[in-house]
N, CA, C and O atoms as a DFTB+ gen file, in Angstrom:
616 C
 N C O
     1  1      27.121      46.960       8.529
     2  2      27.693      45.652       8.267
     3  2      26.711      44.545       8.661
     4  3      26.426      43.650       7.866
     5  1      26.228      44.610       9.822
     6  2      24.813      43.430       9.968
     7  2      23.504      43.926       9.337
     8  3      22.367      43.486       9.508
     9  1      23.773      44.572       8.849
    10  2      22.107      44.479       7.621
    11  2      22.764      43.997       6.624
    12  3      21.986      43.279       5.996
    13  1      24.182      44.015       5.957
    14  2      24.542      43.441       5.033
    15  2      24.957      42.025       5.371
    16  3      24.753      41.240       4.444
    17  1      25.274      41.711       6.026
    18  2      24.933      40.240       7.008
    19  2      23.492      39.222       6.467
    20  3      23.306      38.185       5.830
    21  1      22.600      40.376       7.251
    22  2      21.377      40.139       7.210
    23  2      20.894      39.363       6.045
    24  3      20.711      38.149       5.954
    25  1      20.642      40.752       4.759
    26  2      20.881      40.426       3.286
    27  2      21.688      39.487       2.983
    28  3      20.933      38.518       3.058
    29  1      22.749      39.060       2.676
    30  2      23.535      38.047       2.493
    31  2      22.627      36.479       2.802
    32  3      22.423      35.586       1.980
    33  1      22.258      36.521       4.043
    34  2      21.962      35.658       4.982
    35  2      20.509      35.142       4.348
    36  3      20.131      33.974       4.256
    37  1      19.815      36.326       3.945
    38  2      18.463      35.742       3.536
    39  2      18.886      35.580       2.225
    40  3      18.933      34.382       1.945
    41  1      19.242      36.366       1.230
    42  2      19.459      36.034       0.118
    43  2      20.031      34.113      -0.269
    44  3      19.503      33.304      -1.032
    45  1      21.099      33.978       0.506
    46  2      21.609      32.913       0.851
    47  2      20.313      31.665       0.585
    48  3      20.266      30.849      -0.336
    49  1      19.387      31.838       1.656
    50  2      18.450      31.074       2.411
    51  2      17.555      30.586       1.683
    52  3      17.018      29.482       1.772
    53  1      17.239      32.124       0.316
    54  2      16.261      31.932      -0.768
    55  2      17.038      31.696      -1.837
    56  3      16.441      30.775      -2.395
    57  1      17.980      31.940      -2.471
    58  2      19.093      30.627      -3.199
    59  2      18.992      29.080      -2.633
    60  3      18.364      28.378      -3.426
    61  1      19.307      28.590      -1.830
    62  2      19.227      27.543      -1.558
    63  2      17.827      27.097      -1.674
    64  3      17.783      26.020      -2.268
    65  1      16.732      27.507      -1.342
    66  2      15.457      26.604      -1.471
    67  2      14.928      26.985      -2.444
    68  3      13.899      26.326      -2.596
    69  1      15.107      27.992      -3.529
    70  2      15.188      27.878      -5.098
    71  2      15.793      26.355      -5.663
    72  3      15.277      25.383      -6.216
    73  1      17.263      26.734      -5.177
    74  2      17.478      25.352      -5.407
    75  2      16.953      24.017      -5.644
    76  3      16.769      23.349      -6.662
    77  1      16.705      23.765      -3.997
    78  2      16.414      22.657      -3.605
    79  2      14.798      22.143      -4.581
    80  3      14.490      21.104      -5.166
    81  1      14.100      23.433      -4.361
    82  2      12.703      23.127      -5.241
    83  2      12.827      22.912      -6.934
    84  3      11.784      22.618      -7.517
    85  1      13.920      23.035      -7.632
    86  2      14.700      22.883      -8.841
    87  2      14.842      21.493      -9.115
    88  3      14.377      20.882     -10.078
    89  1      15.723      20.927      -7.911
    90  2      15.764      19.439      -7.825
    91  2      14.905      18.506      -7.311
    92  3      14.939      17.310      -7.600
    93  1      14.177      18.995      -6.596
    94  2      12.900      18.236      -6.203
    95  2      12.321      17.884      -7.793
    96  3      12.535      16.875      -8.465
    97  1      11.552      19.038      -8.114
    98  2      11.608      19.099      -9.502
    99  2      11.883      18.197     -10.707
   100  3      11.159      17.548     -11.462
   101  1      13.299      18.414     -10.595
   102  2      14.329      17.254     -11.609
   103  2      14.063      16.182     -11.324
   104  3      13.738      15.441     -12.251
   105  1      14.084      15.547      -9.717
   106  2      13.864      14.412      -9.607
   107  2      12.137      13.919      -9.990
   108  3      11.663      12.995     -10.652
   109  1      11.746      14.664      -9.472
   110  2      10.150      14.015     -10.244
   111  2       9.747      14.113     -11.462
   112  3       8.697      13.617     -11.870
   113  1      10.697      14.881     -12.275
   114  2      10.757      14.766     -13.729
   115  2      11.486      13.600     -14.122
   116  3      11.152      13.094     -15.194
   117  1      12.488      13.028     -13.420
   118  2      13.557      11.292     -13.420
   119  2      12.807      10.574     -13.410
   120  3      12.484       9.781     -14.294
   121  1      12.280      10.773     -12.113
   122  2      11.122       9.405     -12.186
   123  2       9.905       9.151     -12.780
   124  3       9.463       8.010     -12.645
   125  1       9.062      10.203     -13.603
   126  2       8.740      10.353     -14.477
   127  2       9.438       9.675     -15.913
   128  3       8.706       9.261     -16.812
   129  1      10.585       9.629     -15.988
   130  2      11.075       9.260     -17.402
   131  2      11.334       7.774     -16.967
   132  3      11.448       6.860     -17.783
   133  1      11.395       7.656     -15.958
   134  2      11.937       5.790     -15.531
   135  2       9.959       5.588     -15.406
   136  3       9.422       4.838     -16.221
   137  1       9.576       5.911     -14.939
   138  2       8.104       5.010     -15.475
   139  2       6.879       6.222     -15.575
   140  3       6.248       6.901     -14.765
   141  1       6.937       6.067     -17.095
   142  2       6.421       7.431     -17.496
   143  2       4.678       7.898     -17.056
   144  3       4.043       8.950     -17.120
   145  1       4.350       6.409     -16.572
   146  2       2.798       6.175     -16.763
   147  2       2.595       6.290     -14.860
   148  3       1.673       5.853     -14.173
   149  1       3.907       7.084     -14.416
   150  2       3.064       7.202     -13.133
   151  2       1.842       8.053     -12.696
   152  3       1.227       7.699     -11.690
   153  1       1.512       8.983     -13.281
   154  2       0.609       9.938     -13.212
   155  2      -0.465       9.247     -13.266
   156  3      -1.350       9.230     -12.410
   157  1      -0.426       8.519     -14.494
   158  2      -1.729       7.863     -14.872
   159  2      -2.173       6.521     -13.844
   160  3      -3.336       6.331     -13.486
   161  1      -1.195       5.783     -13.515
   162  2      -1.135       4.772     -12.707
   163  2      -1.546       5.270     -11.539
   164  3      -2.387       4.583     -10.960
   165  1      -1.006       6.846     -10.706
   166  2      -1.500       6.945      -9.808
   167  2      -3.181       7.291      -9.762
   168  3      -3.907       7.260      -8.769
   169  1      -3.428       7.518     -10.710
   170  2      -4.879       7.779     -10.511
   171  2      -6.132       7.384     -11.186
   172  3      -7.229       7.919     -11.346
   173  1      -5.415       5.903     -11.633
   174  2      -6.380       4.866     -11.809
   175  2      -6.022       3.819     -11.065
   176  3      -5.019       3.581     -10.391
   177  1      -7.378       3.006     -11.383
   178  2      -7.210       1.517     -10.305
   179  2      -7.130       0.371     -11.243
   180  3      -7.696       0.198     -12.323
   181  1      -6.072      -0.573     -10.404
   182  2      -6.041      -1.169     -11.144
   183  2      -6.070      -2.726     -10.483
   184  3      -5.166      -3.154      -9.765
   185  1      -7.617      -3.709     -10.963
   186  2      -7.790      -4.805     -10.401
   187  2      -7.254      -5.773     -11.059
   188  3      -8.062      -6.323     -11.808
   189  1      -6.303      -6.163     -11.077
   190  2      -5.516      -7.673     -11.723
   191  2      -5.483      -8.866     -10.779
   192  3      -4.659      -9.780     -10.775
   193  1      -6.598      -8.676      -9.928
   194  2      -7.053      -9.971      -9.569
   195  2      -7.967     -10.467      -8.979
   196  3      -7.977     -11.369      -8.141
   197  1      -9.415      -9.391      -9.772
   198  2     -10.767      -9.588     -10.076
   199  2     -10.537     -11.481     -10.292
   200  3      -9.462     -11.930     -10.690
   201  1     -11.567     -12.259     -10.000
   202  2     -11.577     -13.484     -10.130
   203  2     -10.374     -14.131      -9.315
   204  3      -9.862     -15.093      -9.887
   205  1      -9.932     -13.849      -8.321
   206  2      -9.146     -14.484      -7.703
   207  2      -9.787     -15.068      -5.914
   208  3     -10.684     -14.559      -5.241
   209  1      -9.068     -16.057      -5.651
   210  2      -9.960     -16.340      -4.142
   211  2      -8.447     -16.936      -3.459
   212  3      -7.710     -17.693      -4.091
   213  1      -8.220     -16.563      -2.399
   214  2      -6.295     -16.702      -1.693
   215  2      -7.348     -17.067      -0.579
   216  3      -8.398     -16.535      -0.216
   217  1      -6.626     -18.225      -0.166
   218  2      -6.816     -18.499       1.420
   219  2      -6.014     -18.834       2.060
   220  3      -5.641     -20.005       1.989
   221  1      -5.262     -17.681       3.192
   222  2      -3.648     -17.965       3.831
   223  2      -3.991     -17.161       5.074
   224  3      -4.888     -16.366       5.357
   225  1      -2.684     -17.789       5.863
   226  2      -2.717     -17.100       7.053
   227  2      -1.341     -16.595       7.464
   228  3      -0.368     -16.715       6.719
   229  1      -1.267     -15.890       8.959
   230  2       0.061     -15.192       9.282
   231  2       0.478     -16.183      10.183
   232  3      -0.065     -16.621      11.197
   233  1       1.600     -16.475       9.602
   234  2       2.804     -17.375      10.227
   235  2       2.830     -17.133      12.291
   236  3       3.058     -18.045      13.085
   237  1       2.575     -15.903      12.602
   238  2       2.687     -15.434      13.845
   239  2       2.056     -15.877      14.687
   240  3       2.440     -16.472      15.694
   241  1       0.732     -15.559      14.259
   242  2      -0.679     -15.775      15.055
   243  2      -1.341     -17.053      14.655
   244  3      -1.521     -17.899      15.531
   245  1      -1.735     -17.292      13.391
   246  2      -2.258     -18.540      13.293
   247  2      -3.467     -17.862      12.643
   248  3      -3.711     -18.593      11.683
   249  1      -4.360     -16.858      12.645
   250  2      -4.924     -16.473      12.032
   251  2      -5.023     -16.174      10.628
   252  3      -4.287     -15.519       9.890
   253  1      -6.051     -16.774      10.432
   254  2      -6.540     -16.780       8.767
   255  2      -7.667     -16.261       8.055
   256  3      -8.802     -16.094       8.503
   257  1      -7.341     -16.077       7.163
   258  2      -8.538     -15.265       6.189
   259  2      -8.662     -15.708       4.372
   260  3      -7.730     -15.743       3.568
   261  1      -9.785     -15.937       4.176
   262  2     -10.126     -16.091       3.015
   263  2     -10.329     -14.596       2.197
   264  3     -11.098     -13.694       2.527
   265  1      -9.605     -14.618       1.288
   266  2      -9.833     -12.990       0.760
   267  2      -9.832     -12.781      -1.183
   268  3      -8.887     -12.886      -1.964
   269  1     -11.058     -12.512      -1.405
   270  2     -11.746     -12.911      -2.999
   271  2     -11.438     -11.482      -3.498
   272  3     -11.026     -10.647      -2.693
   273  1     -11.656     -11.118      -5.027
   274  2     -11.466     -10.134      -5.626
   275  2     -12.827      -9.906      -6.712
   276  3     -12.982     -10.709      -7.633
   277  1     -13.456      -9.147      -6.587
   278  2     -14.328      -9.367      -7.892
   279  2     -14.894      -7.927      -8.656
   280  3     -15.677      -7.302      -7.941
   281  1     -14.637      -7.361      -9.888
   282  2     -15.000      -6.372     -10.168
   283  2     -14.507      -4.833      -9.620
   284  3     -14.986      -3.723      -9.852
   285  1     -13.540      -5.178      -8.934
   286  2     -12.537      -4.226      -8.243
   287  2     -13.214      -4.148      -6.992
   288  3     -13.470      -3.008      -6.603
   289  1     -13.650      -5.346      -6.095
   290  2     -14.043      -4.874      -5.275
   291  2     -13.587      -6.081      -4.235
   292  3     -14.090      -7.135      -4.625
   293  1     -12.772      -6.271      -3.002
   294  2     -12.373      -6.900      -2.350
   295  2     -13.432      -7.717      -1.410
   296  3     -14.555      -7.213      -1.418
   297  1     -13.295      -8.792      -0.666
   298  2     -14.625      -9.519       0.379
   299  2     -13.653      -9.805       1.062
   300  3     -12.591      -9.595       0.477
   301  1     -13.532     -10.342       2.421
   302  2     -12.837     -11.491       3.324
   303  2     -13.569     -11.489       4.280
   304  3     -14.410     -10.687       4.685
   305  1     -13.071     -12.801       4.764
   306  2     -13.557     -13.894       6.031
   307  2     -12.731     -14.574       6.742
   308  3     -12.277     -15.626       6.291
   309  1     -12.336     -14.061       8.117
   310  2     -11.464     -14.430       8.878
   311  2     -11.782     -15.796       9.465
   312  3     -12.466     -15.861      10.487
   313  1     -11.210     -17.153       8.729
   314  2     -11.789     -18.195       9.437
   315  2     -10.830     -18.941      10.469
   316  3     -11.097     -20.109      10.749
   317  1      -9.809     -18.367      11.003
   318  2      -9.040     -19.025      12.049
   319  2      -8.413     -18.002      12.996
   320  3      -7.772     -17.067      12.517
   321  1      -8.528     -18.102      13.987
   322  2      -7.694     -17.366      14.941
   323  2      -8.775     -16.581      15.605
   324  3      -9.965     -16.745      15.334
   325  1      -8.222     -15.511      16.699
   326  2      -9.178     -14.690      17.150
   327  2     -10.319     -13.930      16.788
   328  3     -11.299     -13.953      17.533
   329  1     -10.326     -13.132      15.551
   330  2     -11.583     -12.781      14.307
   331  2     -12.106     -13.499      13.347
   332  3     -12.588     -13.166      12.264
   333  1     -11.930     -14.782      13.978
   334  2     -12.684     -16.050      13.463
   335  2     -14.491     -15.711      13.109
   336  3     -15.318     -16.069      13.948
   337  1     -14.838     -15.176      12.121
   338  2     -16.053     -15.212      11.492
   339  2     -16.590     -13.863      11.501
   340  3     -17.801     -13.646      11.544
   341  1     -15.614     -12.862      11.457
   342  2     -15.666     -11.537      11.183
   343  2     -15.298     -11.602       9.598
   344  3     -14.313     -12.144       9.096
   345  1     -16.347     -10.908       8.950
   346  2     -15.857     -10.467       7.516
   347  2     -16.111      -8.987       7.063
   348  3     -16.489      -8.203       7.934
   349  1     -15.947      -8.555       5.840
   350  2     -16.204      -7.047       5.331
   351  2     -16.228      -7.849       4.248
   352  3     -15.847      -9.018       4.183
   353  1     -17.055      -6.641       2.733
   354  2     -17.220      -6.862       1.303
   355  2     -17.110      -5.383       1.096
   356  3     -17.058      -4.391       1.823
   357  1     -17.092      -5.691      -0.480
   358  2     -17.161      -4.471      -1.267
   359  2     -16.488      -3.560      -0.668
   360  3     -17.002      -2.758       0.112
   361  1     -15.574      -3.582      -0.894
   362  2     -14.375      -2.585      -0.807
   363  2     -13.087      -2.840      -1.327
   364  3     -12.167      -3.657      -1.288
   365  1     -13.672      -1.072      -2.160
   366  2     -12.783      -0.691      -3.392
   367  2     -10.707      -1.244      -3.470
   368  3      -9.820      -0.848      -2.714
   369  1     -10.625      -1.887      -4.247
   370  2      -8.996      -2.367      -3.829
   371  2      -8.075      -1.956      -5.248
   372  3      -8.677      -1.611      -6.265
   373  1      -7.088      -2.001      -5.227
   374  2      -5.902      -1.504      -6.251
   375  2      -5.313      -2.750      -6.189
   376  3      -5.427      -3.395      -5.147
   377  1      -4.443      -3.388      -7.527
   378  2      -3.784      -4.299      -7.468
   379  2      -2.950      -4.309      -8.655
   380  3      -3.450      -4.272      -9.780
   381  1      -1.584      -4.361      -8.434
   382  2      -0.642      -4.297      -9.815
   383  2       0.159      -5.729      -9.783
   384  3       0.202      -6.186      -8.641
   385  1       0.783      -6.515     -10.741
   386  2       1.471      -7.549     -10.463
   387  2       2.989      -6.548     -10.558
   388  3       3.314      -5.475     -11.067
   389  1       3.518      -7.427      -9.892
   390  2       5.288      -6.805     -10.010
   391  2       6.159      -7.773     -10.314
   392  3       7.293      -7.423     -10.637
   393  1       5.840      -9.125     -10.282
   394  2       6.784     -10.111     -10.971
   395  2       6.105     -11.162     -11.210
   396  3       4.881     -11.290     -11.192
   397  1       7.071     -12.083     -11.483
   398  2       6.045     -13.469     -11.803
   399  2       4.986     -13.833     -10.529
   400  3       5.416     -13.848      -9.376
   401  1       3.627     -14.114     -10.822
   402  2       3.125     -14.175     -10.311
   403  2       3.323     -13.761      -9.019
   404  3       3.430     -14.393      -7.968
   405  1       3.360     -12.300      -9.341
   406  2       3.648     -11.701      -7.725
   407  2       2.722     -10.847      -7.764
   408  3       2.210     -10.783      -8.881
   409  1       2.113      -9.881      -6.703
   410  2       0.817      -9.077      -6.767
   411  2       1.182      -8.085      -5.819
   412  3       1.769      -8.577      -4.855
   413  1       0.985      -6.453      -5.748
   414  2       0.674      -5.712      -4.784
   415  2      -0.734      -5.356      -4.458
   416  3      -1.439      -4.969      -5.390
   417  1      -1.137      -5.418      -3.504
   418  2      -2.486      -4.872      -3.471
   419  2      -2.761      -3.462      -2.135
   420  3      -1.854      -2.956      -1.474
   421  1      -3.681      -3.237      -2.081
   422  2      -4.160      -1.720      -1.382
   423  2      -5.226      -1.807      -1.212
   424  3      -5.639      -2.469      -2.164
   425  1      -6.352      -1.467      -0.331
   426  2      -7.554      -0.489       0.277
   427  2      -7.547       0.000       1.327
   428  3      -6.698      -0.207       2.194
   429  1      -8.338       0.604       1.395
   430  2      -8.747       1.865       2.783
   431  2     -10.328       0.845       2.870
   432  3     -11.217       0.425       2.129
   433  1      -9.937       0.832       4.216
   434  2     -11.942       0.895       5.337
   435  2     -11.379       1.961       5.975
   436  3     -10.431       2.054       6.755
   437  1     -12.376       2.994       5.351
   438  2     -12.678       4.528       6.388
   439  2     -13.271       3.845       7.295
   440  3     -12.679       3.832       8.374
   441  1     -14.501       3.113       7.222
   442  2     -15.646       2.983       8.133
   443  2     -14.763       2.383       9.772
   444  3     -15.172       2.599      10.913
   445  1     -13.594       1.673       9.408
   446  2     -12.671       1.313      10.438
   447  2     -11.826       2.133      11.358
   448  3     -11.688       1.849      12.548
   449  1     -11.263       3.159      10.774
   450  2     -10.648       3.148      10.074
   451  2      -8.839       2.587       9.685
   452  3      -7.822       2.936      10.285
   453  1      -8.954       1.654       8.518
   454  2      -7.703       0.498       8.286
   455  2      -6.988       1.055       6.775
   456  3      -7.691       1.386       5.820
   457  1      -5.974       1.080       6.758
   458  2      -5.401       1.204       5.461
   459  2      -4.213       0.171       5.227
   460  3      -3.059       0.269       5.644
   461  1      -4.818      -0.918       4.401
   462  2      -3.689      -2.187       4.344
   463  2      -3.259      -2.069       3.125
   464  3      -3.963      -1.677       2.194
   465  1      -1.718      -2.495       3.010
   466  2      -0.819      -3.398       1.858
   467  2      -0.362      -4.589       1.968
   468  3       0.520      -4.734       2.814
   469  1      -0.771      -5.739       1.217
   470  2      -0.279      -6.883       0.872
   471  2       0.557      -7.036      -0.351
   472  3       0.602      -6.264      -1.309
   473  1       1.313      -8.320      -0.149
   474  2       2.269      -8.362      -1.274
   475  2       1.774     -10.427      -1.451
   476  3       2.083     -11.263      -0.602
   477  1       1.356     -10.590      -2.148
   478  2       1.008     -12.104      -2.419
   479  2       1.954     -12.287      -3.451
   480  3       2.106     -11.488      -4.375
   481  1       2.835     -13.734      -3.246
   482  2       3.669     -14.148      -4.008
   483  2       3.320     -15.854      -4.173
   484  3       3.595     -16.842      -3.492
   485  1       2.775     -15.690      -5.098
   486  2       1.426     -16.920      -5.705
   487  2       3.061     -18.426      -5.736
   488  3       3.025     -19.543      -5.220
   489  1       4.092     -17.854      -6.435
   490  2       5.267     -19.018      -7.234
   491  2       5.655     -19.355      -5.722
   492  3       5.935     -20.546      -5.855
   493  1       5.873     -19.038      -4.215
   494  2       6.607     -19.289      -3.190
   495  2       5.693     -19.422      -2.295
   496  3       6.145     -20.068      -1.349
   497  1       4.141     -18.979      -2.078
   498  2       3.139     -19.213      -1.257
   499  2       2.986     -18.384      -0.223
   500  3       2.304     -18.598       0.779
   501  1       3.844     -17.107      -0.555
   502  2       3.918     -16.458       0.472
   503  2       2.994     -14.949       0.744
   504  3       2.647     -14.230      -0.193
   505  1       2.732     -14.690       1.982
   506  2       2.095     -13.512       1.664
   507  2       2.780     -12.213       3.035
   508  3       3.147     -12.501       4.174
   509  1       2.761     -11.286       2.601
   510  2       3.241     -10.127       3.334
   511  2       2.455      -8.934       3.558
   512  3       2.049      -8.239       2.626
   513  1       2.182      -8.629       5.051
   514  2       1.244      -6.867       5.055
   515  2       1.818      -5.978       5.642
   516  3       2.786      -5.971       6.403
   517  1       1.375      -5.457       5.374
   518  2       1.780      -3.446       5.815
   519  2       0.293      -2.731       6.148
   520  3      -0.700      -2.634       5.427
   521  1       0.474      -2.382       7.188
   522  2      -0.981      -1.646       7.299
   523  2      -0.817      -0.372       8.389
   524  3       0.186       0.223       8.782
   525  1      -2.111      -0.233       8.672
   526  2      -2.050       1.139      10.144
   527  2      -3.562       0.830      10.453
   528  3      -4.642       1.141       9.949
   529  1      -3.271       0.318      11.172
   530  2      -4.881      -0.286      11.652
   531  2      -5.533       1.226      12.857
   532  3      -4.860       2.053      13.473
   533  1      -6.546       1.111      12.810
   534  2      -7.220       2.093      13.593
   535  2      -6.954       3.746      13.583
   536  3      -7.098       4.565      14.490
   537  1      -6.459       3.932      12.044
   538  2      -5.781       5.200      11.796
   539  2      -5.874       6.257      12.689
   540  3      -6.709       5.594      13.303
   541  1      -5.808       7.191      13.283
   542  2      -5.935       8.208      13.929
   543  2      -6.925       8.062      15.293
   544  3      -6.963       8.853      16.235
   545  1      -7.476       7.196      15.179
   546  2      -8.182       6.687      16.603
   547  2      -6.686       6.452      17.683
   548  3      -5.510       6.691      17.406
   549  1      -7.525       5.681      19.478
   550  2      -6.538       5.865      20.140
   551  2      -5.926       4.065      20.248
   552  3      -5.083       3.718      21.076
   553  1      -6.735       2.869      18.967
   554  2      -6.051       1.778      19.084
   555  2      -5.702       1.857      18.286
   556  3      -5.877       0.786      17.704
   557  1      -4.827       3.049      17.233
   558  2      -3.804       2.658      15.870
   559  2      -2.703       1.728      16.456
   560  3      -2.258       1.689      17.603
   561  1      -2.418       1.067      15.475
   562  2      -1.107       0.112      15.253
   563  2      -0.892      -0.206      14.628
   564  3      -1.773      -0.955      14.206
   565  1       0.108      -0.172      13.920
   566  2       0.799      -1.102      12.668
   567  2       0.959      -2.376      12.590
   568  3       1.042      -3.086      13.593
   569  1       1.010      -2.734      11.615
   570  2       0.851      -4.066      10.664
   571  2       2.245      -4.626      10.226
   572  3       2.681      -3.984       9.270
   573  1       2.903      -5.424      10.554
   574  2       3.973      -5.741       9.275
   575  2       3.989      -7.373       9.997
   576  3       4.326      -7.954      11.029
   577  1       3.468      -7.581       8.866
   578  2       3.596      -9.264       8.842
   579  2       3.858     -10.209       7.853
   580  3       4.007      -9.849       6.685
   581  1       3.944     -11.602       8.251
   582  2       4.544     -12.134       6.367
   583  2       3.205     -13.395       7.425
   584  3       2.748     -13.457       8.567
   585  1       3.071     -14.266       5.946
   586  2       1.889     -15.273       6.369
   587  2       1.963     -16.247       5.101
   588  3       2.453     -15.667       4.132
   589  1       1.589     -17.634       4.845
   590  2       2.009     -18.979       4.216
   591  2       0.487     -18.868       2.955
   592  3      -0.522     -18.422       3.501
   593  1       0.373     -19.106       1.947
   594  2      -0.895     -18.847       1.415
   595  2      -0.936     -20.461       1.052
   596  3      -0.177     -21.179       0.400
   597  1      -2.254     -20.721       1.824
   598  2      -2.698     -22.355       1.341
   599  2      -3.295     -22.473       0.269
   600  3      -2.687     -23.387      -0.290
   601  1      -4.313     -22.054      -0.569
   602  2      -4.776     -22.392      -1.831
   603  2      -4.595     -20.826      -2.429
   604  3      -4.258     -19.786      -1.863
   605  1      -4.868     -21.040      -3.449
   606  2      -4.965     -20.106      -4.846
   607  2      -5.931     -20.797      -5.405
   608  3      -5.907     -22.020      -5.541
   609  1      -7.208     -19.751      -5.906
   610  2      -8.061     -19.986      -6.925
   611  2      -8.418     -19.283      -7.567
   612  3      -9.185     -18.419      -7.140
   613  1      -7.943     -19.325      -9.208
   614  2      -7.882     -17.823     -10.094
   615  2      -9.147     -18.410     -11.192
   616  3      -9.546     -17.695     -12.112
C-alpha cells in the first residue's frame, strides 16, 4: 500500500508540473499574440532618441545631470549635486516611446557595474529611475527615484 502511495504521489507531482509547464507555455504564447513583435523587440535595440539632449534632476537630492543620445549611444554629465563633473559616454542604450511623448530607456555600465531604467515624460517634465547600482559588488543599491526635467532638446 505505500509503494502505491508512493506511485500515486510521484505520478501526482509529474502531472502537475506537466501541467504547470503547459501553461507557462500558453501564457507566453498570450503574450505573444497581445504583442506579437516581442521576440523581435527583445532582441533588437531600439534608439528613439538618438538626437535628443534632457537636462533634469532628482527632486530628492538636488542632483543633476545632462544626458544626450546619439547613434544609439548614451553620454552624461552630472552638473549639480555631489557627482558634480563626473561623466561617462558611449554607452550602448535601448529606448522605446510608450505614450505621448513619453520614453523608456535602459543600459548596463559593466565597467561599474550599474544597470539603469528611466522613464522621461517630455508633456509633464517629469522623469523617473529604476536601477541597481553597484550590481553584485558589496555597495549595490537600488535606485527608485522620480526627478523634474528642465530643458528638452530634440
Amino acid at each position: 500500500m505505500f509503494k502505491n502511495l508512493c506511485v500515486m504521489t510521484a505520478t501526482g507531482i509529474l502531472l502537475s508540473g506537466c501541467a504547470m509547464m503547459t501553461e507557462s507555455k500558453n501564457s507566453e504564447a498570450n503574450l505573444e499574440k497581445l504583442n506579437p513583435d516581442t521576440t523581435a523587440t527583445a532582441s533588437t535595440n531600439k534608439h528613439d532618441l538618438d538626437g535628443t539632449r534632457i537636462d533634469w534632476i532628482y527632486n530628492s537630492s538636488g542632483s543633476g545631470m545632462i544626458l544626450s543620445f546619439e547613434d544609439g549611444l548614451a553620454q552624461y554629465e552630472w552638473v549639480a549635486g555631489a557627482r558634480k563633473g563626473r561623466s561617462a559616454e558611449n554607452i550602448p542604450y535601448q529606448s522605446r516611446k510608450i505614450g505621448e511623448d513619453m520614453y523608456l530607456i535602459n543600459w548596463v555600465q559593466p565597467e561599474k557595474p550599474d544597470f539603469i531604467t528611466l522613464i522621461f515624460d517630455f508633456k509633464n517634465s517629469t522623469a523617473f529611475s529604476s536601477g541597481l547600482i553597484g550590481y553584485g559588488t558589496e555597495r549595490q543599491r537600488n535606485l527608485f527615484l522620480d526627478g523634474t526635467i528642465n530643458s528638452i532638446d530634440r
